[in-house]
C-alpha positions as a Markdown table, in Angstrom:
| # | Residue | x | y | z |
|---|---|---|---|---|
| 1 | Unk | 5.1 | 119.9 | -23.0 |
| 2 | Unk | 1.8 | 120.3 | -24.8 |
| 3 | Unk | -1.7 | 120.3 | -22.8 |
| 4 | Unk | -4.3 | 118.3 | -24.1 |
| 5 | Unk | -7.5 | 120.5 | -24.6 |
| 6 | Unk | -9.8 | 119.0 | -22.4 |
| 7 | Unk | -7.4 | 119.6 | -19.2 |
| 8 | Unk | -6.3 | 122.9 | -20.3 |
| 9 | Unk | -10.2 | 123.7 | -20.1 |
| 10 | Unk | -11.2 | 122.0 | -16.8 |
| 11 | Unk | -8.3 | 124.1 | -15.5 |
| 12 | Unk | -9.1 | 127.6 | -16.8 |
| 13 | Unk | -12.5 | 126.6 | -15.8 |
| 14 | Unk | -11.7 | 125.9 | -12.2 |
| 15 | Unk | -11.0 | 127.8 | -8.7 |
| 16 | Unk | -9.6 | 125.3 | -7.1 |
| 17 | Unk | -6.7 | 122.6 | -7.7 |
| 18 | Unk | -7.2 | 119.6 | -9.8 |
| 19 | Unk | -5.5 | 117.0 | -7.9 |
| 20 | Unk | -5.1 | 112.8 | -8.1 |
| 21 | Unk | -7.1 | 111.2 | -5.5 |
| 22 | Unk | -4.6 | 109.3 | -3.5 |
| 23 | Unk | -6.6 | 105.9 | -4.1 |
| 24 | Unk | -7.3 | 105.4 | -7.4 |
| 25 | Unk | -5.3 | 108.7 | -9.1 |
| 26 | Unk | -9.0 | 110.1 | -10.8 |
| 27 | Unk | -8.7 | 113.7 | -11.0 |
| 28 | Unk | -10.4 | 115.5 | -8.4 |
| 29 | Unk | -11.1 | 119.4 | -7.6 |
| 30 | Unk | -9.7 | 119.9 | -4.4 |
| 31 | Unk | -11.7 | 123.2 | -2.5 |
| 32 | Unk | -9.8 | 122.6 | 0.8 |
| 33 | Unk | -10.0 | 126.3 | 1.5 |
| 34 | Unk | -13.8 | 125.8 | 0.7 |
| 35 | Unk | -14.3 | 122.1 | 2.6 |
| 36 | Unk | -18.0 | 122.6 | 2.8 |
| 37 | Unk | -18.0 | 122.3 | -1.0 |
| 38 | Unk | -15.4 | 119.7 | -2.1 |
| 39 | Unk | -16.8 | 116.7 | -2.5 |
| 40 | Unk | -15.2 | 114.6 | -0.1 |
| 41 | Unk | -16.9 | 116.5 | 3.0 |
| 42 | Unk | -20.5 | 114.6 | 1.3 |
| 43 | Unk | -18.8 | 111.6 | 2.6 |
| 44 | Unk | -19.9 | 111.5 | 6.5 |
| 45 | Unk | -17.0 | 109.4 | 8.2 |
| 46 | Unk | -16.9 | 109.1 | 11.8 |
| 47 | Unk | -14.1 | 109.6 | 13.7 |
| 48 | Unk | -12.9 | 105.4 | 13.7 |
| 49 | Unk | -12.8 | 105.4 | 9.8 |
| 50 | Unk | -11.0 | 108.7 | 9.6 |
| 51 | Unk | -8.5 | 107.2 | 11.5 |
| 52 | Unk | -8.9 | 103.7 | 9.3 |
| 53 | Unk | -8.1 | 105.2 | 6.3 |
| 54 | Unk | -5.6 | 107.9 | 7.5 |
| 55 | Unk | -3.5 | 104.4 | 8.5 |
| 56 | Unk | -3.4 | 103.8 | 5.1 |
| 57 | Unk | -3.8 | 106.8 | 3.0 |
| 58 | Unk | -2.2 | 110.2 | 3.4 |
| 59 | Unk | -3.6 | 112.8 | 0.6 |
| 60 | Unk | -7.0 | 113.9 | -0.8 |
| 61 | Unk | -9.4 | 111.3 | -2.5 |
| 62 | Unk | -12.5 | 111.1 | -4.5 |
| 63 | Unk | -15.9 | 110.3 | -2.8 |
| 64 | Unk | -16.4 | 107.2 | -4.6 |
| 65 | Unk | -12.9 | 106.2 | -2.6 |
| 66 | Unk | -14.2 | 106.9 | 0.2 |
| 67 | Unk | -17.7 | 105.5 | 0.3 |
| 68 | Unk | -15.9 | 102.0 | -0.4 |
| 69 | Unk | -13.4 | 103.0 | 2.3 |
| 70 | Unk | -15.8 | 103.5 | 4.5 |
| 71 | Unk | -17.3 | 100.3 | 3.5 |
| 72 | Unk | -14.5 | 98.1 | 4.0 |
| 73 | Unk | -14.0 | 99.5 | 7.7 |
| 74 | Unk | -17.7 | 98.4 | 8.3 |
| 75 | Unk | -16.7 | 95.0 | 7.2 |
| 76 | Unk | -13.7 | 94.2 | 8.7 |
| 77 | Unk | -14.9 | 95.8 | 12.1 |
| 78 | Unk | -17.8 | 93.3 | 11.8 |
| 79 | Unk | -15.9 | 90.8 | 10.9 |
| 80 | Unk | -13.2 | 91.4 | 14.0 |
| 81 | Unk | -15.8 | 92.0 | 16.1 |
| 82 | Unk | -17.3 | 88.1 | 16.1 |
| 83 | Unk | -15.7 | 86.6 | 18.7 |
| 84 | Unk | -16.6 | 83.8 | 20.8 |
| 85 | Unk | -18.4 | 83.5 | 24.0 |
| 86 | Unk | -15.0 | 83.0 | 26.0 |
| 87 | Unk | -13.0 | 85.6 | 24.3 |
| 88 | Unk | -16.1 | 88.3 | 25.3 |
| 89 | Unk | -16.2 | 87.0 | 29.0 |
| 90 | Unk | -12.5 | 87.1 | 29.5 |
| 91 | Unk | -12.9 | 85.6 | 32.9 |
| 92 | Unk | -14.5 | 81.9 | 32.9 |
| 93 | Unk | -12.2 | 79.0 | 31.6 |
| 94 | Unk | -12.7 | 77.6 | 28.6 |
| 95 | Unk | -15.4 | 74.6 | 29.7 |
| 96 | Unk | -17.3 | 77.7 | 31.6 |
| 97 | Unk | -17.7 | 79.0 | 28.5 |
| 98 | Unk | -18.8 | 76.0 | 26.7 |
| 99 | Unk | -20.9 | 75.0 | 29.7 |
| 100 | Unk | -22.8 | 78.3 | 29.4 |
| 101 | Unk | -22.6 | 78.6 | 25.9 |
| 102 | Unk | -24.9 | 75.3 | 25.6 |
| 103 | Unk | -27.1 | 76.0 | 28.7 |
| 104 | Unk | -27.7 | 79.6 | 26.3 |
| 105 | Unk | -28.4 | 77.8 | 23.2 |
| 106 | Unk | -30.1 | 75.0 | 24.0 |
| 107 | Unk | -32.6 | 77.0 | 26.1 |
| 108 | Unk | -33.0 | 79.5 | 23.7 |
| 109 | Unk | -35.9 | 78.6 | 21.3 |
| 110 | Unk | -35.7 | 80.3 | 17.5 |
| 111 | Unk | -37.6 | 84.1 | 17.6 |
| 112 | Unk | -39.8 | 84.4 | 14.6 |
| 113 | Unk | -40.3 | 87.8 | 13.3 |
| 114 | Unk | -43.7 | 88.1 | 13.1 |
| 115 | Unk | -43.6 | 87.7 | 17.5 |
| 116 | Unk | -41.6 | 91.0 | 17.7 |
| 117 | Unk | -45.2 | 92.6 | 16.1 |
C-alpha cells in the first residue's frame, strides 16, 4: 500500500512515533522516551484530572485534548461541588438548615466591590 508524500516525509523527518491521539485521532509525535519535550507534558494537570481523564481515556493525546479535558473536569467539579447548605452540614435536619440558611441570608447585606479596596 502506497504512502502518501506528505506522511512518508513527516516520518523520515521524525525521531519519534507518529501516533493518533486517543481523543480526537490527529496525528501526534509521541517522544515518551523524551517526555520533557512531547507536547503533552506543556499541559500541567494535577493529579485529580490525570485520574479524570485516565477514567476515560487510555493512550496518548494531543495538547489541544487535553486543555479541554482539563477544562471539562474544572466544570463538572464546579458544578458537583454546589451543594446545599444541608448537604455541607451533614448533621442538622433539614428545617435547621433552612432555619440557618435564612438567618445567613437575610442578615447578610450585598458586598460591593469597591468596599474590599
Amino acid at each position: 500500500m502506497a504512502m502518501n508524500h506528505e506522511l512518508s516525509t513527516m516520518i523520515q523527518n521524525t525521531k519519534h512515533e507518529i501516533i493518533s491521539c486517543d481523543r480526537c485521532g490527529g496525528s501526534i509525535e509521541c517522544k515518551a522516551n523524551s517526555y520533557t519535550k512531547c507536547q503533552c507534558s506543556k499541559v500541567q494537570l494535577n493529579l485529580n484530572e490525570v485520574q479524570y481523564i485516565s477514567e476515560n481515556f487510555e493512550g496518548c493525546m494531543c495538547a489541544a485534548c487535553l486543555l479541554e479535558l482539563q477544562a471539562e473536569y474544572k466544570t463538572k467539579i464546579l458544578d458537583d461541588t454546589k451543594i446545599g447548605l444541608k448537604e455541607f452540614s451533614g448533621i442538622w435536619s433539614k428545617d435547621e438548615a433552612e432555619e440557618i440558611e435564612k438567618i445567613i441570608t437575610g442578615s447578610c447585606g450585598t458586598i460591593h466591590p469597591d468596599d474590599w479596596k
